[in-house]
C-alpha positions as CSV (number, residue, x, y, z in Angstrom):
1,X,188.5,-167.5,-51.4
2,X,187.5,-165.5,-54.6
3,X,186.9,-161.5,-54.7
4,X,184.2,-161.4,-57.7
5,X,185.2,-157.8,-58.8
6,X,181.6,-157.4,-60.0
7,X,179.7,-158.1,-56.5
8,X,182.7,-155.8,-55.1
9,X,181.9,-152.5,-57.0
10,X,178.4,-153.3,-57.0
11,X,178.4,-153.2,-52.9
12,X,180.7,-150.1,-52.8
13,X,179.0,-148.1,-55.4
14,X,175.9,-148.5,-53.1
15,X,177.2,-147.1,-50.5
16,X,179.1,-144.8,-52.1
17,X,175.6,-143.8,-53.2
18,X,174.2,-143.5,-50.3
19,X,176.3,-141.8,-48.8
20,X,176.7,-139.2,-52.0
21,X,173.0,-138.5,-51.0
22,X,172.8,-137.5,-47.8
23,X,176.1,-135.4,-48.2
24,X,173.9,-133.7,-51.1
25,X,171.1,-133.1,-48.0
26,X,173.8,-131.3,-46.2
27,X,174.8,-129.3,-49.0
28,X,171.4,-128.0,-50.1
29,X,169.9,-127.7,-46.6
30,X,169.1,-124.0,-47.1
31,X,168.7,-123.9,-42.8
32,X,172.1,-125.3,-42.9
33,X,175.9,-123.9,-41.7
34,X,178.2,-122.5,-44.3
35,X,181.3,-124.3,-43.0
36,X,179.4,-127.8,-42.8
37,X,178.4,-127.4,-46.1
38,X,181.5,-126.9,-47.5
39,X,183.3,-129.7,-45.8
40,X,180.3,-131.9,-47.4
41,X,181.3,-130.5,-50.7
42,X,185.3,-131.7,-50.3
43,X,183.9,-135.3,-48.9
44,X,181.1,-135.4,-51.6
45,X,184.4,-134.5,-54.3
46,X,186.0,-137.1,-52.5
47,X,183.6,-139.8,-52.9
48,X,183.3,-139.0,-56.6
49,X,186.9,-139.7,-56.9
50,X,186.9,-142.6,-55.6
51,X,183.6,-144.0,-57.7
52,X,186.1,-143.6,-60.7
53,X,189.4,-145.5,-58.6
54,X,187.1,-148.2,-58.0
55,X,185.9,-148.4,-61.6
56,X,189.1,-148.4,-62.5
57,X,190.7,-150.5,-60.7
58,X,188.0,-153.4,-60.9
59,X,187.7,-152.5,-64.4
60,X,191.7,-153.3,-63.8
61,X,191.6,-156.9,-62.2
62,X,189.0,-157.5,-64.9
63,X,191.1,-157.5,-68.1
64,X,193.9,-158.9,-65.8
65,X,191.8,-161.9,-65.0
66,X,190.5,-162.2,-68.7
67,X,194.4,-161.4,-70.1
68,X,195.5,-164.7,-68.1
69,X,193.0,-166.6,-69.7
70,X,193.9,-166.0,-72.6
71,X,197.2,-167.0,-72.1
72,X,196.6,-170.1,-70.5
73,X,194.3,-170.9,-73.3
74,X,197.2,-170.0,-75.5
75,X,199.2,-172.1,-73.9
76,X,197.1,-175.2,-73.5
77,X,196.5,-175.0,-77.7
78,X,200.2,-174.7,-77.9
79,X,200.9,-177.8,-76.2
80,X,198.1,-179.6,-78.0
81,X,199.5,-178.8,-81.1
82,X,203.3,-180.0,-79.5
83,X,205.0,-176.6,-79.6
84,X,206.8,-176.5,-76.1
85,X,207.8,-172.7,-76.6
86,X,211.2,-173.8,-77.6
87,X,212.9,-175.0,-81.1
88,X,215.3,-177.7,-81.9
89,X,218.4,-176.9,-83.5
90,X,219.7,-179.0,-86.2
């Protein structure tokens, strides 16, 4: 099975979204109780924290994923070309 970071962050900023938007109904309810609206702000700060976690950490796998290609492409030219990663001694 393979994640695909993209679709990931994609689905979570969604609901992250969502759910950033009703917390802001909470918030500016002006009918609305003080110590509700305050425990919305700490989950809304949450969820903005974690928006940037999940960038990062897709953002992460990403250059992971891309960094391995590269050395397997690196490699494969290598071999091509008959370099083994090691030198004879003569």
């Amino acid at each position: 099975m393979r994640i695909d970071p993209r679709r990931k962050r994609a689905k979570y900023v969604a609901r992250l979204e969502a759910l950033m938007g009703e917390l802001d109904g909470v918030i500016s309810d002006p009918s609305g109780y003080g110590d509700l609206q305050v425990r919305a702000m700490n989950t809304l700060i949450g969820a903005i924290r974690m928006c940037y976690r999940i960038v990062v950490d897709v953002d992460v796998e990403r250059l992971e994923v891309e960094l391995a290609g590269l050395k397997e492409e690196n490699r494969r030219r290598k071999e091509a070309r008959g370099e083994l990663g090691y030198e004879v001694e003569g």
